[in-house]
N, C-alpha and C positions, 0 to 999 in steps of 0.2 A: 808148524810153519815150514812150508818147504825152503828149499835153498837155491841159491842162485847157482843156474848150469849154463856150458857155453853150448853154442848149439850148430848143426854140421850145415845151415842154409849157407849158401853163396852171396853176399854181396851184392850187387850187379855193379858195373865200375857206371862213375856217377859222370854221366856227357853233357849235364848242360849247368855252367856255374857263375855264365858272368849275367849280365842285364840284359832284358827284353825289349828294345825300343822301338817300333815304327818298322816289327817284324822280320825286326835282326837280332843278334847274341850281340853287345858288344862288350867293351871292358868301361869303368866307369873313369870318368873323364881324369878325376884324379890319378887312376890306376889302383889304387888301394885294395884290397880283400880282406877278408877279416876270416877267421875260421870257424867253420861248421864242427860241432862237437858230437862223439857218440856217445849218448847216456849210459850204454852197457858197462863203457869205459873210461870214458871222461878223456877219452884219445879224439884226434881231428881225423874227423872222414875224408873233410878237402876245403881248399880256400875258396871263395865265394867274392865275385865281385862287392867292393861296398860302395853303395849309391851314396849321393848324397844331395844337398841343394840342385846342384848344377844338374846331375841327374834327372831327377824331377822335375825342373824347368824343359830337360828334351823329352819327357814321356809325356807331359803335359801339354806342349807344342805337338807332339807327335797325334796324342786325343783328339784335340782342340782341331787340327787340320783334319782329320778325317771325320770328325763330329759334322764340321760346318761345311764342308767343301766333297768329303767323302762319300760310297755307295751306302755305307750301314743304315743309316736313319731314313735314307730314299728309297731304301728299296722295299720290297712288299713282305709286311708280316710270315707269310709262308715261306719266300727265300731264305731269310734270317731262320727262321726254325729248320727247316733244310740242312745251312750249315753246324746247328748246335745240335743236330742230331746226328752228322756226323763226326759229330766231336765227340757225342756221347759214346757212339762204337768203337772210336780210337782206342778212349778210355776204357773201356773194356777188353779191347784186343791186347791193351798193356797191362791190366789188372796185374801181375804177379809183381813185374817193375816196379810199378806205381808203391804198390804196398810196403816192398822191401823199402822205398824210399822212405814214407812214414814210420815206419819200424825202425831202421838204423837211425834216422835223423829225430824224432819224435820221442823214442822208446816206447810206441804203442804195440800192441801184441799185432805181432804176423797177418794170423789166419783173421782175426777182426777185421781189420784192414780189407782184406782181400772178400771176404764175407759179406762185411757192410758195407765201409767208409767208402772205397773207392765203386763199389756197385750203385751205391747211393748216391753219388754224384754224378754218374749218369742218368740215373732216372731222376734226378734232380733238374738236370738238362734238358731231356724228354721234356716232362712236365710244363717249364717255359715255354720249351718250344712248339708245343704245342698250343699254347694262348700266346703267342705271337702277332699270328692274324687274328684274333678276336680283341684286340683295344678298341674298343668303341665309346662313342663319346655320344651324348643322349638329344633330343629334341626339344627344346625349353616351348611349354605354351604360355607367351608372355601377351602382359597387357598391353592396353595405350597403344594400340596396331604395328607391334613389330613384331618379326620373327626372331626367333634365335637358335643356334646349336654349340654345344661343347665339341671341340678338339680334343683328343688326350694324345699328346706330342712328351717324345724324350726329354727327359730335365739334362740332361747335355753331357758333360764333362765329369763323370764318377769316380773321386778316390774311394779306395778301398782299403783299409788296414785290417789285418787279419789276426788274430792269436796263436798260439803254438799248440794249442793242446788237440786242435783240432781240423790240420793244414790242410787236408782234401775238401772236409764236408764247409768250412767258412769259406775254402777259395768258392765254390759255386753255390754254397747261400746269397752269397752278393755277387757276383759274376752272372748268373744264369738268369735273372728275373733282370737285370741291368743289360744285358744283352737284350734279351724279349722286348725289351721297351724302345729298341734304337742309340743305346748310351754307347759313349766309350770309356773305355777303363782305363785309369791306374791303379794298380794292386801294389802294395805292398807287403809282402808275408810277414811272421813275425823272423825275426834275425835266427832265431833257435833255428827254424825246421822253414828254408827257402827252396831246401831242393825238389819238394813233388809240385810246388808253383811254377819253377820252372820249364819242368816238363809239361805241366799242363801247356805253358807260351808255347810250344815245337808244336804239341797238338793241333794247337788252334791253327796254327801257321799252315799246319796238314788239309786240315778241316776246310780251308775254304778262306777262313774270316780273313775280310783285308787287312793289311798292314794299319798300324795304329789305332785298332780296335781295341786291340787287347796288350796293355804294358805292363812289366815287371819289373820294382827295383828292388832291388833287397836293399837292407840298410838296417839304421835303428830309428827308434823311432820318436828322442830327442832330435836328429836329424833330419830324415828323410819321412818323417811321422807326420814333423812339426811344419816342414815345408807341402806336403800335402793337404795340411790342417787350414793352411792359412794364403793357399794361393789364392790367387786374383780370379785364375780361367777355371779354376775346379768349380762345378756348379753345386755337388753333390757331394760328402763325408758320409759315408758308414762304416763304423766300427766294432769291434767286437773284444772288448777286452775288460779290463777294470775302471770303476768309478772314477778312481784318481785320475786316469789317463784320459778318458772320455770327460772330465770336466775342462782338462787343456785342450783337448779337440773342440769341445764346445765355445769356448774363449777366443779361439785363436781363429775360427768360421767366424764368429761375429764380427770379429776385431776387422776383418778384414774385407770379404766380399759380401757379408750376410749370410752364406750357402745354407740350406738346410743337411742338418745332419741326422743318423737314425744310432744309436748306441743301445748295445744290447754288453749292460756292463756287469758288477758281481750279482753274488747272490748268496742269501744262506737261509736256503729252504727246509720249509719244515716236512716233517713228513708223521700225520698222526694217527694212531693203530690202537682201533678201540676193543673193547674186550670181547667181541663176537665174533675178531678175527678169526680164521684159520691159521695157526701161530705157524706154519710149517708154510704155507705161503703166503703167511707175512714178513719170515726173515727174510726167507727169498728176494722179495721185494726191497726190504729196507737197505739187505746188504748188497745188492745190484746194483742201488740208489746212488747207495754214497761209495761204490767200491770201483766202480766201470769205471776204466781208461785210470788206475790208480789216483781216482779220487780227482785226477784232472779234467773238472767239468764242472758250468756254473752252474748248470741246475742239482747238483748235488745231493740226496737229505741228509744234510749233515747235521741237521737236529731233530732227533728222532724222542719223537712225545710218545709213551706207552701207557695206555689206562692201566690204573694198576692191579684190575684183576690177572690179568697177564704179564706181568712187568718182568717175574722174577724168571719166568718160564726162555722167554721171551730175550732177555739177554743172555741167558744160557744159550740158547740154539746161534746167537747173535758170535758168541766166543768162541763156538767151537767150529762155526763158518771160518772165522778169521785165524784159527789155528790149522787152517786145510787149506789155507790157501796157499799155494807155487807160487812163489816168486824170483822171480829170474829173467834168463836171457826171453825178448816176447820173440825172439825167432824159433824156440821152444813148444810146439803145439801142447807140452803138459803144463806149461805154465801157463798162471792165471793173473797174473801180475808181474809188466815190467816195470825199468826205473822211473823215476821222477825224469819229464824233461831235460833242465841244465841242474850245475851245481847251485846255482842261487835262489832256483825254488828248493830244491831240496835241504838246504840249509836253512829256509824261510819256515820250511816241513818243522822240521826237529827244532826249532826254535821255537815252535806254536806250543808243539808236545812238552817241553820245559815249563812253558807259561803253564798248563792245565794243570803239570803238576804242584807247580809252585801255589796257583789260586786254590788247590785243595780238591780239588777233581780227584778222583781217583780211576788208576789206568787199569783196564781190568787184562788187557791186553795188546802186546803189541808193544810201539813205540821207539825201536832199535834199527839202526841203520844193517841193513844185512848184506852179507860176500864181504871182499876184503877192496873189489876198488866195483869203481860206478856207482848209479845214484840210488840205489835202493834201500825201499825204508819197509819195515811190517805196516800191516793192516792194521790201524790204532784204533780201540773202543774205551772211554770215559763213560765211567756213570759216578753221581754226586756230584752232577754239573748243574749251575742256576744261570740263569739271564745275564747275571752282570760278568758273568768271566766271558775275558778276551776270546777263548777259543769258542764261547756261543755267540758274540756279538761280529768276531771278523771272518771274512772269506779266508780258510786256511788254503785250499785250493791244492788238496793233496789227501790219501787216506786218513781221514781222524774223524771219526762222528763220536756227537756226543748222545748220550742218552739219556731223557729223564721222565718223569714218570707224573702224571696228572689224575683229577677223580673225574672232574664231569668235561663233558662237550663244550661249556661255554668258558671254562677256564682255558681249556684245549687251544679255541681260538684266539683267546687275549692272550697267551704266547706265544701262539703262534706266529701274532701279527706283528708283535713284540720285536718288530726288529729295523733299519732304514731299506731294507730289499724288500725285494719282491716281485721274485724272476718268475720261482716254481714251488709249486705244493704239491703233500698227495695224502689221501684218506684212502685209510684200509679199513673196512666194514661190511655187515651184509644188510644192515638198514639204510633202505632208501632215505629214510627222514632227515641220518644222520646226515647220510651222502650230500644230499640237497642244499640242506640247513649250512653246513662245515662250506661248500663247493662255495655258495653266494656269499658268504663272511669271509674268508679267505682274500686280503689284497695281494695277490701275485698273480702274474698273466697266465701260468699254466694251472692249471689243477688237475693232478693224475688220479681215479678211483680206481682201487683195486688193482694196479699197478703203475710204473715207475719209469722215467725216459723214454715213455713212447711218442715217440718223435714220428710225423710224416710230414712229406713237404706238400702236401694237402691244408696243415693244422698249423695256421701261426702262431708264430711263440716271439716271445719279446718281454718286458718285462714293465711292473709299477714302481713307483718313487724312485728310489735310488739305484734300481738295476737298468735305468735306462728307458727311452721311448724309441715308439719305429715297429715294425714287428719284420722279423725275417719269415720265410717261409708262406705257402699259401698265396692266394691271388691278391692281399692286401701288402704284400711286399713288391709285387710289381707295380702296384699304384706308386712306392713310393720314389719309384724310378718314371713318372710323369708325369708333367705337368698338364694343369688345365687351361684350355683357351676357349674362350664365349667369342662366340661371331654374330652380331646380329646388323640386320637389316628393315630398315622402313617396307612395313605391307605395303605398295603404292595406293598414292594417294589416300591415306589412311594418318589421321594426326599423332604422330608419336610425341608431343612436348606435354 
C-alpha cells in the first residue's frame, strides 16, 4: 500500500466565495461564512459565504423574475444552446482551475478531473445544447371533430441540490438539460466542495446567460436545503444525494406547493462474475467498480458475487490490486487514491469497517487510516460476508467492498436483488444467455456487461425502489424539465359534445 506524499502543484488562490444572486457575488444577508476544508489536511482553504432562508427567498425571487418576465424561456431553442456552448468553451479554457478546485476542495485526484470530470461537463453542455431547438410537441388525431396539439414548455422555477462527491459532473447533470428546457435555476452545492459551483456562476455570467438564470447559495442543507425543498415559487426539486435526505426533500415539496421532484438517492450494487470470466479483466472491473473516486460514488459494486469456480483465484488478484494502490496527495499523478471528502465521512468509513469486523467478516485487507493528518483510509476488501451484516445491507460510501461467493445464476440474482436499492448492476460473462437472462431480472436502473461505470450523458441513469426515481442524463432527463400542454380547438362546424 503506498503512502500518503505532498505534492509540488500550485493551488490557484480561490476568487469566487460568497453567493451568486441575479448575476452578482454578494455576501449573504446575515454576513455569516462557514469554512471550506482541505481533505489532504483537514486545514481551511477559505471562508465561504453561508446562505441561508433569506438567501433563497432572493435567488428564488431572482428565478422567478427572470423565468416569468425574462429573455431565457422567450427566446429561441438555438440562442439558448448558443450561449451553453459558449459556456461549455469557457469551461474548457479553465479546465486546469476548474480541476485544482475539485481536487483541493473534493479530495478527488488531479489529473481525473482535468481528463474526465470537468471535460465531461462540457460535452455535457454541448449535448443540451444541442436538443435545445428540437422540443417538439406532437399532433394529437383526436375524435368528435376536434383538433389538437401538445406544447412541451419549461416546468419553471428549478432547485437544484447537489452532492460532494461529485461537484462538476451533478452541477451540469441538472444544470444543462434545465437550461435546454427554458428553466431557471437555483443550485445549491453540497457545503463540502462549493467552490467549482461557484466558478461555474462567473462562467455563465461570461457566457452570455442573463442574470437570474443561473443562482448559487452555498449553505447546508438542514437550512438552505430545506428552504429550497419547500418553497412556494420552486416549481421543480432534483436531487442527488441519500435516501434519508431525499425522503425530507420529498415531504417537504408535497407539504408545500406539490412540486415534482426527481432523486437520484443510495445505492448498494451488486456486481456478479461468473466462472467463464477472464479473471484478469474481471478484477479490473470489480476493483474500478468499487474503487473510483475512493469508493465515493452511488453506483459502487460494492457487493461483489463471485461463482465459486473462480472465487479463490479471484480475490487474490482482488488483494493484491488493493495492496498496489497509492494513496495520497490526488495532486500527486502516481497516486491512485486520495482522501475521503470531510472528516465525518471518513469517520462514518472506519465506523462501517468496525461493524464488519465485529459481525464476523473477515478483512482480508486494508481498513487503516493512513499519513499522520487528513482523511485517508486503505482500500478495504471483506470476504465471509452474508446478506444480514450492516456493511452488505448499508451505503458505506467509501472504499470497502464486500465479497462473496455463489453456485448457480439463479441464486446470483436472488441476492442480488436482496437488497431496498437499486441504482446499478454489472455482469461479467462471455455467455449471452447468462448476459440476457441476469440483465432482465436485475431491479436496478443501470446494468453494466462486461464492464463497470460507463457513464455517457447519451445513456440515462437513475435508479429503482429506494435509490430514487427521475432519471438524469439522456433526453429523458430534459423531459423532466418540461411540462406538457394540450391545445385543442373545435374543427368548424364539426359537433365536438
Amino acid at each position: 500500500m503506498g503512502s500518503h506524499c505532498e505534492s509540488s502543484v500550485k493551488i490557484p488562490p480561490i476568487k469566487f466565495t460568497k453567493l451568486f444572486i441575479n448575476g452578482n457575488f454578494v455576501d449573504s444577508i446575515s454576513g455569516k461564512t462557514f469554512d471550506t476544508i482541505d481533505p489532504r489536511t483537514g486545514e481551511v482553504i477559505t471562508k465561504v459565504s453561508l446562505g441561508d432562508r433569506e438567501d433563497v427567498d432572493l435567488a428564488v425571487k431572482a428565478a422567478r423574475h427572470a423565468f416569468d418576465y425574462g429573455p431565457w424561456p422567450r427566446m429561441s431553442g438555438s440562442e439558448r444552446g448558443r450561449m451553453m456552448m459558449k459556456l461549455a468553451d469557457l469551461i474548457e479554457e479553465n479546465v486546469e482551475e476548474i480541476a485544482a478546485l475539485d481536487a483541493v476542495n473534493g479530495g478527488k485526484l488531479f489529473t481525473l478531473c482535468k481528463a474526465i470530470d470537468i471535460p465531461g461537463a462540457a460535452r455535457t453542455l454541448r449535448y443540451y445544447a444541442g436538443a435545445a431547438d428540437k422540443i417538439h410537441g406532437t399532433v394529437l388525431k383526436m375524435s368528435k371533430g376536434l383538433q389538437g396539439y401538445t406544447l412541451r414548455e419549461p416546468i419553471g422555477v428549478v432547485g437544484s441540490i447537489i452532492p460532494w462527491n461529485f461537484p462538476t459532473t451533478m452541477f451540469f447533470m441538472k444544470a444543462a438539460p434545465a437550461l435546454a428546457a427554458g428553466c431557471t435555476l437555483v443550485v445549491k452545492p453540497a457545503e463540502q466542495t462549493p467552490l467549482s459551483a461557484l466558478y461555474y456562476a462567473h462562467l455563465a455570467k461570461l457566457a452570455g446567460i442573463p442574470d437570474g438564470v443561473l443562482n448559487v447559495v452555498n449553505g447546508f442543507g438542514e437550512t438552505a436545503g430545506a428552504a429550497i425543498s419547500a418553497h412556494m415559487d420552486i416549481d421543480k426539486v432534483t436531487f442527488t444525494g441519500s435516501t434519508e435526505v431525499g425522503r425530507k426533500i420529498m415531504a417537504a415539496a408535497a407539504a408545500s406547493n406539490l412540486k415534482p421532484v426527481s432523486l437520484e438517492l443510495g445505492g448498494k450494487s451488486p456486481l456478479l462474475i461468473f466462472d467463464d470470466a477472464d479473471i484478469d479483466q474481471a478484477a479490473d472491473i470489480a476493483f474500478r467498480g468499487m474503487f473510483y473516486n475512493k469508493g465515493e460514488i452511488c453506483v459502487a459494486s460494492s457487493r461483489v458475487y463471485v461463482q465459486e469456480g473462480i472465487y479463490e483465484k479471484l480475490v487474490k488478484k482482488l488483494v493484491e490490486k488493493a495492496k498496489a494502490t497509492v494513496v495520497g496527495d490526488p495532486f500527486d499523478p502516481q497516486v491512485n487514491q486520495g482522501p475521503q471528502t470531510d472528516k465525518k465521512q471518513f469517520e462514518k468509513i472506519l465506523s462501517y469497517i468496525e461493524h464488519g469486523k465485529r459481525e464476523g467478516a473477515t478483512l482480508l485487507t486494508g481498513g487503516k487510516h493512513v499519513g499522520q493528518k487528513g482523511y485517508y483510509i486503505e482500500p478495504t476488501i471483506f470476504t465471509d460476508v452474508n446478506e444480514d451484516m450492516i456493511i452488505t445491507k448499508e451505503e458505506i460510501f467509501g472504499p470497502v467492498m464486500s465479497l462473496m461467493k455463489f453456485k448457480t445464476m439463479e441464486e446470483a440474482i436472488k441476492r442480488a436483488n436482496n437488497t431496498t436499492y437499486g441504482l446499478a448492476s454489472g455482469i461479467i460473462t462471455k455467455n449471452l444467455n447468462v448476459a440476457n437472462t441476469v440483465s432482465r431480472s436485475i431491479r436496478a436502473g443501470v446494468v453494466w456487461i462486461n464492464c463497470y461505470t460507463a457513464f455517457d450523458v447519451d445513456c440515462p441513469y437513475g435508479g429503482y425502489k429506494m435509490s430514487g426515481f427521475g432519471r438524469d442524463f439522456g433526453l429523458d432527463a430534459l423531459n423532466q424539465y418540461l411540462q406538457i400542454k394540450s391545445v385543442v380547438t373545435p374543427i368548424h362546424d364539426s359537433p365536438w359534445h
